[in-house]
Structures are given as C-alpha cells and as structure tokens.
N, C-alpha and C positions, 0 to 999 in steps of 0.2 A: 258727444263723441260720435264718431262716424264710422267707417266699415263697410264691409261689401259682404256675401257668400264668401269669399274666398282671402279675405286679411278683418283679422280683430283688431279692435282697440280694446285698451282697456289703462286705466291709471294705479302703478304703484307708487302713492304718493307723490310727489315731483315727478314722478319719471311717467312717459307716455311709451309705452311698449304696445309697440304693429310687431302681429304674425301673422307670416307668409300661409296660409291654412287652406292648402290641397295636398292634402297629406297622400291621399291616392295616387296623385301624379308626380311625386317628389317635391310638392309645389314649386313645379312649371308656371311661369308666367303666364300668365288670362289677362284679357282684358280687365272683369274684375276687380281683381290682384293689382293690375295698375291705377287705377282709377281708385281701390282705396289707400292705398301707397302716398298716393300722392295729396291724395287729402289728409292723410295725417301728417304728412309734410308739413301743409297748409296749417293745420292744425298748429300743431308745437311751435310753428313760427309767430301765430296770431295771438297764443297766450299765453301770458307771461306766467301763470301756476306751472308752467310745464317748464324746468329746467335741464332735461335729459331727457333723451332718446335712445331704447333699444330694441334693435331690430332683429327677428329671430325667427323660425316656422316650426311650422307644428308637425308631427307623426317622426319625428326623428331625422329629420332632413330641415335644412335651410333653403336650397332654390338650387334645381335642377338645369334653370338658364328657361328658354321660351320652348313653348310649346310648339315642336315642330311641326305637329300635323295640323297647326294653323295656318304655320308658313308655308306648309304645301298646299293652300288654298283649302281645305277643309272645315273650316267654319272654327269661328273661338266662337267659346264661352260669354255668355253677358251681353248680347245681342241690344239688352235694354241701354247700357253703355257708350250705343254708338254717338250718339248726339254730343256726348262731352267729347269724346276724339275728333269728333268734324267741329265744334267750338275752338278745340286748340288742340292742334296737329301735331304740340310740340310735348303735350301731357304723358306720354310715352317715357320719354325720355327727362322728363322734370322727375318721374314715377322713379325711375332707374340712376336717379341722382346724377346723371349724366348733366344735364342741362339747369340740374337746381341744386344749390347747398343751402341746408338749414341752417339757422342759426346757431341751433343749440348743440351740443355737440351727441352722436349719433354715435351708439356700440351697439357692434354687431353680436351678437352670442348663437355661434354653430353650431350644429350639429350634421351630423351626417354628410349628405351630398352637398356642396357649394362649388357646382364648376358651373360654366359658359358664363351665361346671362348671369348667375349668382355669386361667380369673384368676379363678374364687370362690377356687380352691382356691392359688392363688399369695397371694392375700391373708393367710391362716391362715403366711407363712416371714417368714422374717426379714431376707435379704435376695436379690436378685435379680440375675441374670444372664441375657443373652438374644445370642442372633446375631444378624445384622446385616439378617434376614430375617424374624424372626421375627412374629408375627402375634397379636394381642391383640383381648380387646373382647368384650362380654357381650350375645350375640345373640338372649336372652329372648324379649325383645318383639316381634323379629320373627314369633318362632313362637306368638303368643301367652302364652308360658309368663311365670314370673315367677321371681327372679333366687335363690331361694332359700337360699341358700348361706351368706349372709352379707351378700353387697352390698349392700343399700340401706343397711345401718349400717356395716359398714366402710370402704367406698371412699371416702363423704364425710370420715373420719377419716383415711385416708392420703394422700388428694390434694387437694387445692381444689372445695368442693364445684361450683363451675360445673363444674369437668372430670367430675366424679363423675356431677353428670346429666346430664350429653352421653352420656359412656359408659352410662350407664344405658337413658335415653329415647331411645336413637337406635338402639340396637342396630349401629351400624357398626364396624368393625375398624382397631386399629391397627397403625401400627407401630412397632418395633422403639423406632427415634429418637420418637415423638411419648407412648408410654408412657414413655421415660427422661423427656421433654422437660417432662412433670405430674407427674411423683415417683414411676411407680406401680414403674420398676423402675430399680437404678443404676449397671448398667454394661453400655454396648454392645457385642459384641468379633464380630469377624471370623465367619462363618457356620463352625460344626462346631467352635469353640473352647469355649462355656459351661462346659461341663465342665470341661475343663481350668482357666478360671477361677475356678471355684464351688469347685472343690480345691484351688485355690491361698490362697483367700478362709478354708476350710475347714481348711488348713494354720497360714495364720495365727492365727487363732482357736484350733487345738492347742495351741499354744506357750504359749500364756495360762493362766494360774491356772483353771482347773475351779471350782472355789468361786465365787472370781471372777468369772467368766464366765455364770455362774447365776446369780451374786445380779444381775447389772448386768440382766441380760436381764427376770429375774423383776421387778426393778423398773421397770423402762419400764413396762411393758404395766399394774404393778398400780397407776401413779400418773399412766397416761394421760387420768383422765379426774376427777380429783381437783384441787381447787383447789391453788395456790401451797404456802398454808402448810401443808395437810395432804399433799400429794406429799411435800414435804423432810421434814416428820416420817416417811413411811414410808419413804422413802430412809435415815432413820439407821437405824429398826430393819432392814431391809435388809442395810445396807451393813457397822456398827460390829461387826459377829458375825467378818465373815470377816478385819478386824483381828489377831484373834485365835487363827488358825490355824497350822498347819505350813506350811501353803503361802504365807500372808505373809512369812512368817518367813522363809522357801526364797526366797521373791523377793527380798526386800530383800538376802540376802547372796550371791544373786546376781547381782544386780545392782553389789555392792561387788565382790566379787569378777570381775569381767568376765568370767562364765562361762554358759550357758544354766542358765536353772534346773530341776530335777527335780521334776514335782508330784506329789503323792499325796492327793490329795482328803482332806486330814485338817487 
C-alpha cells in the first residue's frame, strides 16, 4: 500500500479506504494529497482483492478544495513530489477524479467541510455519505476563481440544473440535508458515523459478483449520455459477457443453494 504525509491507505477487508489527512488545513489539497490520491487510484484499479473504495478525511472535515496560498505562488507542500507532476501534467486532475474513473466503485463518507476542490472532487464517486453537519458548496466565485474541476459539466448532470447554478453562481454553502434534498449526496447519518456507513455501503457492494459490479458501474457512466436506443445496445455489449462467467455461474448455484456465494473474478 502507498500513501503520502498527507493521504492514508489502509485495507478494511475488500474495501481500500484513502484519507484526505491535513486535518490542520481542513485537508486542502497539497501536492502530496494528490500524488497519493492518485496512487490509490492506481492501486484499487491494479488489484483485484480490492473491490470498493472509500474516500474520506481526517480531523473532521473531508476537503476544503486547494490550497490557496499555493495558487497565490507561495510554495505547496511536497517539493520532493515535483518530478511525478513534470512526468505527467495530467496527475492533478486523474488525483481529482476529473480526468480518471476507477473501476471500482468509489463512496465518499463526509464530514465536516466538503466545498470547492472537495464537492468538485465528490462528484468524480459514486456514492455519498455525509453527517448531519456536514457543509457543501462551490465557493469559486466568491474568490473570483472559476470552478475548474469539473463542475460547470457535471453538476448540471447529477442534479437539476436550476440547483446546479445556484450552487454554481452564488458560491453559498450547504447543507448536509439541502445537498441530500437536490440529489448531490444520499444519505444523511448522525455527525462522526459516515464512515461507518460508506463501509457498510462498501460491505454490501463486497458481496456482489466483482464482474458484475464493474460492468453495471462501467455501464452507467458509458451510456449516460447516449440516446435510448444506442444505451441498451451498449448495455448488451456490457452486460451478455459477464453471463458467461464463473462467477454467474457461483451466483446462480448460490443462490439455489441458500449459501453466500464465493467470487473469483473469473
């Protein structure tokens, strides 16, 4: 497993949980932070023991968005880091799920602050989890900045675009209930539980066919934005493959059998 100062790894069982871990800074984005981000990306995608991902930070907060006083030329964090960013100029944004999607599928479990950089970067998971505190909202425009990340194309795609430019042009914060209340995340739990959720979330989704659970996932996203008739055709090429597997096969006769079934991704 890999990691940086500033993001852990660590393995609950199937499931590979990265935390955001600058709890001093609301864990603001660092170079760091990105660089191990995005190796656990790398990670969870390269191995198959890893069948979920949940992304979350530490000291009570999720991700404050980037560190400004880097973008005002003041020097980031992780200096030793710079040679992978001049390797690939695009690791930034692979880090920010912007430019990369994992295979497997990715719950976020919040807490605390999650605005700028941190609901760009909740958009790139797959599902969400937040306390009862927690605080959202893309504060761009206040600072003059612009939303980079993704959001002016995503957010209209996962919530209703009136909500999309409220949150956009107004730069104000939500919360917890008013983000579940537009779609952006969907489930509210008790403040200091997310985690516990997002693993329980992350549990369930274990137990599931691995195949299966990749192709379902890899098909949403590839037939999101595809008309009717051409979605259902990539749904079959998709879907008719994993028919065909050990691990259908392991389903169905465990299922007959009234027993948990054993996958092996074959």
């Amino acid at each position: 497993m890999g990691g940086t100062e500033h993001l852990t790894v660590q393995r609950e069982g199937a499931t590979l949980v990265l935390t955001l871990n600058r709890p001093e800074a609301r864990n603001a984005l660092s170079l760091p932070m990105l660089v191990g981000l995005y190796d656990g990306w790398i990670e969870a995608d390269e191995d198959d023991a890893i069948r979920s991902i949940v992304l979350t930070g530490a000291g009570g907060a999720f991700c404050a968005g980037m560190d400004l006083k880097a973008l005002a030329g003041k020097g980031m964090e992780g200096e030793q880091y710079r040679d992978r960013l001049k390797a690939d100029p695009d690791l930034h944004w692979k880090a920010m799920l912007r430019h990369h999607r994992p295979r497997k599928p990715v719950i976020a479990a919040v807490e605390g602050h999650c605005v700028a950089g941190g609901t760009e970067i909740l958009q790139g998971t797959d599902i969400r989890v937040a306390g009862a505190s927690a605080t959202f909202g893309l504060f761009e425009v206040r600072r003059g900045l612009f939303p980079i990340g993704g959001s002016t194309v995503r957010l209209q795609r996962q919530i209703p675009r009136t909500h999309a430019l409220e949150m956009l042009l107004t730069g104000r914060p939500y919360t917890a209930q008013e983000a579940a209340d537009i779609g952006l995340i969907g489930h509210v739990v008790p403040d200091g539980t997310a985690l516990d959720r997002a693993l329980a979330v992350a549990e369930q989704i274990n137990a599931c066919g691995p195949l299966a659970v990749e192709a379902v996932k890899a098909s949403v996203y590839e037939t999101a934005e595809l008309t009717e008739t051409d979605g259902l055709a990539a749904e079959l090429r998709r879907g008719w493959p994993v028919f065909d597997t050990a691990d259908a096969k392991e389903g169905s006769r465990a299922f007959a059998e009234k027993r948990p079934p054993v996958y092996r991704r074959a």
